[in-house]
Backbone as a ProteinNet text record, in pm:
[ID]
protein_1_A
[PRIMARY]
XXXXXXXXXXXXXXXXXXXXXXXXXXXXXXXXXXXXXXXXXXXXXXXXXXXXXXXXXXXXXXXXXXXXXXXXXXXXXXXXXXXXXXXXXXXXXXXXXXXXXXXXXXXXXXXXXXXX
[TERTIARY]
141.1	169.1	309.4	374.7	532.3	499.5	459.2	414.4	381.8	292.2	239.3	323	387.8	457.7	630	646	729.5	686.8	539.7	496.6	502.2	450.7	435.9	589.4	697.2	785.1	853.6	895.3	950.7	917.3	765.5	717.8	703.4	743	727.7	673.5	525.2	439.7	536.4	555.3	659.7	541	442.8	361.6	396.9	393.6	383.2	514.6	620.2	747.6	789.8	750.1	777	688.8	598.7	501.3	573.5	609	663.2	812.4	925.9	1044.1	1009.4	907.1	862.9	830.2	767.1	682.2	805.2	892.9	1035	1035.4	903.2	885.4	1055.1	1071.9	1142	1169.4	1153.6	1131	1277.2	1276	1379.1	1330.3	1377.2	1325.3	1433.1	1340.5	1361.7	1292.2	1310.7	1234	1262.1	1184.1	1201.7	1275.1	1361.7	1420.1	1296.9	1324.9	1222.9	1168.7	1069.5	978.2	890.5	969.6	873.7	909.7	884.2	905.6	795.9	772.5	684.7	667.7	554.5	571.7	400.6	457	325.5	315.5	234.7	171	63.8	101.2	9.7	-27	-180.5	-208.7	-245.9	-189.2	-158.5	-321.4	-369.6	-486.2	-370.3	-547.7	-446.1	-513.7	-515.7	-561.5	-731.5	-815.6	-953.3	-1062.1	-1146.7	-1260.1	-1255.3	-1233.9	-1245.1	-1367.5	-1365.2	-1509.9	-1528.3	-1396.8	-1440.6	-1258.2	-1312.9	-1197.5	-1260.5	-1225.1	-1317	-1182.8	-1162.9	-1062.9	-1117.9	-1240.9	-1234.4	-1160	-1116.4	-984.9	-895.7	-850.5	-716.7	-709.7	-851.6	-851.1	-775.9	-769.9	-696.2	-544.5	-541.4	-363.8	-306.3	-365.5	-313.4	-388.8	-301.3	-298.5	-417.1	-362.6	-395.6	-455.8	-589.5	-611.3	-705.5	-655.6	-680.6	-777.6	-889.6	-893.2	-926.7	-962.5	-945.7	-1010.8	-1122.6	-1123.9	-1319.3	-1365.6	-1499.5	-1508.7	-1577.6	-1610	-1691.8	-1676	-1681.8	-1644.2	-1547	-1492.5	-1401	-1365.4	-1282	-1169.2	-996.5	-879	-852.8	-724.8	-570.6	-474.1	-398.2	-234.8	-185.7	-94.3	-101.5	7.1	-10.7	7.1	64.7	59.3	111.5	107.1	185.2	180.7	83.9	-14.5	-142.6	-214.8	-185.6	-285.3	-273.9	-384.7	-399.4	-558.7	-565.8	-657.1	-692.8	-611.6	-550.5	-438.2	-430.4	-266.8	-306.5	-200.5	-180.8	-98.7	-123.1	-2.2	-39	154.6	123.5	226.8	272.3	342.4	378.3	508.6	566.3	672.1	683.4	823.3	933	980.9	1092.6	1123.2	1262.4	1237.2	1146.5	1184.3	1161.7	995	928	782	758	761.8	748.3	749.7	825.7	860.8	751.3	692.1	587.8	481.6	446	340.5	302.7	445.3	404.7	393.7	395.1	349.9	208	185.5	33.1	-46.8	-42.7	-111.6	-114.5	-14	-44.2	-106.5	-113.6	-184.4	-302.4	-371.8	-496.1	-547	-474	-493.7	-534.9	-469	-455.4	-600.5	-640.1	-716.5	-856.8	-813	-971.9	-998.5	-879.9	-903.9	-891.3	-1005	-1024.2	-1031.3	-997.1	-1011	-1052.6	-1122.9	-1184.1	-1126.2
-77.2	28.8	87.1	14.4	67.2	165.2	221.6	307.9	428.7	387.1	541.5	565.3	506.8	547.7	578.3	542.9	672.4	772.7	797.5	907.9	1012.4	946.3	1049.4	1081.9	1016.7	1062.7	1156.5	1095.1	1162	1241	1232.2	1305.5	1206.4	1150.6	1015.1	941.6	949.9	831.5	730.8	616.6	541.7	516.6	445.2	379.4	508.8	647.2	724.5	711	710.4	703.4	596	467.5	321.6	351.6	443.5	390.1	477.5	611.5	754	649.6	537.1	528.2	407.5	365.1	221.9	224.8	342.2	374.4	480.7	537.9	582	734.2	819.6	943.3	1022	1085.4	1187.5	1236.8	1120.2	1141	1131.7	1216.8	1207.5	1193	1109.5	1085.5	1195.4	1285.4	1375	1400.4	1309.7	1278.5	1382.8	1415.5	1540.9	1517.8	1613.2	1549.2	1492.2	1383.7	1337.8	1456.7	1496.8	1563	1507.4	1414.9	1268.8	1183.9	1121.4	947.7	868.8	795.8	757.2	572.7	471.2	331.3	264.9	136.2	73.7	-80.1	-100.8	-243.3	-322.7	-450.6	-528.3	-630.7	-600.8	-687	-859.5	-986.3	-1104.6	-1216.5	-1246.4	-1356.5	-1486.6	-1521.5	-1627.4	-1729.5	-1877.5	-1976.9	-1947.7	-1956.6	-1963.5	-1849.1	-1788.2	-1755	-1601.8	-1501.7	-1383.9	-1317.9	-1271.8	-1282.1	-1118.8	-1006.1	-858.9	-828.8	-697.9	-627	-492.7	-381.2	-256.3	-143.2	-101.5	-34.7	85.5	141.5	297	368.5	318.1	366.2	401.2	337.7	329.7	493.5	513.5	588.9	759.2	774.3	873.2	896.1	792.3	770.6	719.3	739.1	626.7	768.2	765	828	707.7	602.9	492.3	380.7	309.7	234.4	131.1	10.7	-74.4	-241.4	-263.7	-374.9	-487.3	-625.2	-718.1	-848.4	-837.1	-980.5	-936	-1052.3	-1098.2	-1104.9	-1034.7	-1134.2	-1236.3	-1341.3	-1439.7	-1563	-1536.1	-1657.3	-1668.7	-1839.1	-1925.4	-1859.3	-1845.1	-1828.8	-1932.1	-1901.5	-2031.5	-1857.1	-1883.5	-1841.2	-1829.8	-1709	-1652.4	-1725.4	-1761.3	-1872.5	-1770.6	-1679	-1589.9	-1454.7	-1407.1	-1255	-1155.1	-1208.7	-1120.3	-1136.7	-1206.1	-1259.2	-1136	-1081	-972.4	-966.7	-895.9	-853.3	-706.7	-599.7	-485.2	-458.2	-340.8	-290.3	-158.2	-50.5	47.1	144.4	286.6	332.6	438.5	531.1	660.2	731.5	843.8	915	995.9	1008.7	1058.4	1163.3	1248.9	1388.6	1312.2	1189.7	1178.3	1003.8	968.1	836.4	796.2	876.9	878.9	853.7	978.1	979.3	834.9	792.6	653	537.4	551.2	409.7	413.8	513.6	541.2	535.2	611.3	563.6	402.9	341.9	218.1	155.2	166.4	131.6	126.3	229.7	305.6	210.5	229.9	114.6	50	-50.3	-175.1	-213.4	-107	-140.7	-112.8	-13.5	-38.2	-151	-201.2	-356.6	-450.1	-439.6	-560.6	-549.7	-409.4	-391.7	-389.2	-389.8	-425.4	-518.2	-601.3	-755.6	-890.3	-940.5	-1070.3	-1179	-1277.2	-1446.5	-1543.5	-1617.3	-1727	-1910.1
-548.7	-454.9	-473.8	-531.6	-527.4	-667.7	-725.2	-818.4	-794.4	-685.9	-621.1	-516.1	-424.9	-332.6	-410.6	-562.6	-613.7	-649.6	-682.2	-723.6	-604.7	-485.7	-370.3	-369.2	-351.1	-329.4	-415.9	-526.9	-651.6	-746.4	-750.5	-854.8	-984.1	-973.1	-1108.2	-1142.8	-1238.1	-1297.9	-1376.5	-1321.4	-1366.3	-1531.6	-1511.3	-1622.5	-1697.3	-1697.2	-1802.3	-1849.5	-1810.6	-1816.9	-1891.3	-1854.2	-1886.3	-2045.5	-2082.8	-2176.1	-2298.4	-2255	-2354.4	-2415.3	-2277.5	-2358.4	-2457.8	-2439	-2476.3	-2644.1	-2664.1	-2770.5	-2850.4	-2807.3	-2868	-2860.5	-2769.8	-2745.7	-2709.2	-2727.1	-2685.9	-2487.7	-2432.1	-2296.3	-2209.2	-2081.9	-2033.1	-1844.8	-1759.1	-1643.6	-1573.5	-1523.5	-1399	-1287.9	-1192.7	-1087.6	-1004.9	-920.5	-817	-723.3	-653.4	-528	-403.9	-331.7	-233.2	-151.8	-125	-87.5	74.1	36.9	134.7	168.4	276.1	251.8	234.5	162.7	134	98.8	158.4	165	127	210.3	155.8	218.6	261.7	359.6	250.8	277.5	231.6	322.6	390.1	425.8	386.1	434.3	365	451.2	349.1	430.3	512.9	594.6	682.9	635.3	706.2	711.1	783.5	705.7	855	762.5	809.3	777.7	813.7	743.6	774.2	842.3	985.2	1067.2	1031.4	1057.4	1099.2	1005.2	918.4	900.8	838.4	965.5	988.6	874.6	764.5	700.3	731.9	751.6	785.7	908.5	991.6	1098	1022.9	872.6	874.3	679.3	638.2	597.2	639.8	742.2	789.2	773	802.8	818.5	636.4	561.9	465	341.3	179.7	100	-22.4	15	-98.9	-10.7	-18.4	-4.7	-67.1	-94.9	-170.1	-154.7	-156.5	-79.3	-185.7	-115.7	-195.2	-73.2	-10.8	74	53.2	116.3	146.3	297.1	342.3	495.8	519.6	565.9	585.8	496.3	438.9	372.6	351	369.2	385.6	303.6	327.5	310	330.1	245	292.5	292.4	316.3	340.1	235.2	179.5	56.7	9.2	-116.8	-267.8	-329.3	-395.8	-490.1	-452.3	-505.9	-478	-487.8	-544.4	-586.8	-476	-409.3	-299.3	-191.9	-154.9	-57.1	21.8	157.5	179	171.1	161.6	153.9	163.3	66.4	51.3	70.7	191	202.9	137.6	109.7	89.9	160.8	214.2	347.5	306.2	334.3	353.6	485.7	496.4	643.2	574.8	695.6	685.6	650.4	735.1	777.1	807.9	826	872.5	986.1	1077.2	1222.3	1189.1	1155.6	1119.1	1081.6	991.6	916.2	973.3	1061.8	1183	1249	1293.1	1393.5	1295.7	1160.3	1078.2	1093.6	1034.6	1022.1	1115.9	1235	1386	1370.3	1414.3	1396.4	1312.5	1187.4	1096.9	1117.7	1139.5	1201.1	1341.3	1404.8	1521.3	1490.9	1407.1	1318.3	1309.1	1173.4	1140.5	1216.9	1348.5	1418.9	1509.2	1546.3	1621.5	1547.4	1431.4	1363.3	1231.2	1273.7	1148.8	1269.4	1206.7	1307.5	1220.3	1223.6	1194.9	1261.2	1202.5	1282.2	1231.3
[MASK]
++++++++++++++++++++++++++++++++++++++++++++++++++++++++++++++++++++++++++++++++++++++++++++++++++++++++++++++++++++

């Protein structure tokens, strides 16, 4: 997610970027001025049995969304970094906007992921 939430912001495919200086292209990084603010949530499994996690609420509010769980089965508590149930990404005007985005989402989340 931190990829696309520079792209939303900056204008910058990092992978294209990372791949053109890598390979010895002729490339020069000129990222756009921010346009945006732009972030990203990862939801983390818990300990217990995933009963309900409803992600179409949270399609509205969100540019990128990513998932990664089963319902009804058994978790532990995340081991490595790969470990996810979903990862978000959003964009907002402003700080202010963003604080309240990421409010919002998470009160999503909360109101429609359950554990047992």
């Amino acid at each position: 997610m931190i990829t696309n939430a520079i792209q939303h912001k900056y204008g910058l495919v990092m992978n294209e970027a990372a791949y053109k200086l890598q390979a010895g292209f002729n490339y020069q990084l000129s990222p756009q001025p921010p346009m945006t603010e732009s972030g990203f949530l990862t939801v983390l499994p818990q300990n217990g049995r995933l009963v309900k996690f409803n992600v179409a609420p949270l399609r509205p509010e969100v540019q990128h969304l990513e998932t990664n769980f089963e319902i009804g089965r058994e978790y532990d508590e995340m081991d490595e970094s790969t470990d996810y149930i979903a990862m978000v990404q959003f964009d907002a005007p402003n700080d202010d906007a963003m604080q309240h985005k990421i409010e919002k989402i998470n009160r999503i989340i909360k109101h429609n992921l359950v554990w047992e």
